[in-house]
Structures are given as structure tokens and as C-alpha cells.
C-alpha positions in Angstrom: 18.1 192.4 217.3 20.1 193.5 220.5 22.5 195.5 217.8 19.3 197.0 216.7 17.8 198.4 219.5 21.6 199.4 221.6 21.7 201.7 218.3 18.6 203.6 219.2 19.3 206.9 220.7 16.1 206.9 223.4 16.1 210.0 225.9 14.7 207.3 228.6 16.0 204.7 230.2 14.3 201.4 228.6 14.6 198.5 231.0 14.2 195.3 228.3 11.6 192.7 230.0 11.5 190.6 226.8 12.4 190.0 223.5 10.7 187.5 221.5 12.0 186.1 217.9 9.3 184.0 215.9 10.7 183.8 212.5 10.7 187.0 210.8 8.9 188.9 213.4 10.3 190.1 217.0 8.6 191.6 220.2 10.2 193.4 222.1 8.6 194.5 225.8 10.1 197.0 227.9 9.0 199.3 230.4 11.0 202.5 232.3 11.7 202.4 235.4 9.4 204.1 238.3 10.3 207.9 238.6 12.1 208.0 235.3 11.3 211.5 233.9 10.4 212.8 230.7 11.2 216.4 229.2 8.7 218.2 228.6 9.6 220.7 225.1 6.3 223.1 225.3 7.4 224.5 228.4 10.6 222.8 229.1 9.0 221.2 232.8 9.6 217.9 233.5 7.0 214.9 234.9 6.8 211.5 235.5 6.7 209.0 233.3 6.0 205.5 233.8 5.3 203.7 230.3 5.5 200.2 229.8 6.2 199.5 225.4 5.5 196.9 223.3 7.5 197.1 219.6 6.8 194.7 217.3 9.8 194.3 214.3 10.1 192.9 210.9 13.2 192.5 208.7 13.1 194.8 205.7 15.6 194.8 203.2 17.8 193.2 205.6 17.3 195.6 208.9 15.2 195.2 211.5 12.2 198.1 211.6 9.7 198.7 214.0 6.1 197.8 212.7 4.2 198.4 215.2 4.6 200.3 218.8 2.0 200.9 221.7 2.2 201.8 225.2 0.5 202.1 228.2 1.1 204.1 232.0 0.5 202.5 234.9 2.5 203.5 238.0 3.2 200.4 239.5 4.7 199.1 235.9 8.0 196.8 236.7 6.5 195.9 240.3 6.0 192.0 241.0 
């Protein structure tokens, strides 16, 4: 599972909160931190972005692949 995700190429900087193995499925919880930002392609500006991710995984054919993936923003994401 950590192999998995350390071999994505993300452009953001995913801080892991959780990950969650219950037989052949995982969760995986993250969220970026505050003032991480995002490019923009239309017009190449850049903003804030503050999403906190839930993936959900399953092994197929012997590889973990993401199922399922929402996400929220909420400023104050990663604040106790």
C-alpha cells in the first residue's frame, strides 16, 4: 500500500492522516496542507487549495487501484 501511493506522481503535497487495511479493501485519508497551491492550466494563475481526500483501494489482478475518490475544501482542514 505505502509502495503504491510513494509511486504516484501528485503535483501537491498529500499529508497521509490515515490508512486503513480491512482485508481486500484500504482507505486512505489525506489532506494538503493550509496554503498549498494548485496550478491553475486555463490561465496558468495559481490559488489556494485546501482539499482534504478520501481514496478507497482494492486489489486487482494483484495491484492496488483506486475505487473510489472524494474530496472536500474546508480551510481549516489539518487544524485540531
Amino acid at each position: 500500500m505505502e509502495t503504491f501511493f510513494k509511486a504516484i506522481k501528485f503535483n501537491t503535497d498529500h499529508q497521509y492522516d490515515a490508512v486503513d487495511v480491512y482485508g481486500d479493501m484500504a482507505i486512505v485519508r489525506t489532506h494538503h496542507p493550509v496554503g498549498q497551491t494548485e496550478l491553475i492550466l486555463k490561465d496558468m494563475s495559481r490559488k489556494l487549495d485546501f482539499n482534504r481526500e478520501i481514496f478507497v483501494l482494492r486489489p486487482i489482478d494483484g495491484n492496488w487501484k483506486i475505487i473510489l475518490y472524494t474530496f472536500n475544501t474546508q480551510p481549516k482542514q489539518g487544524e485540531q
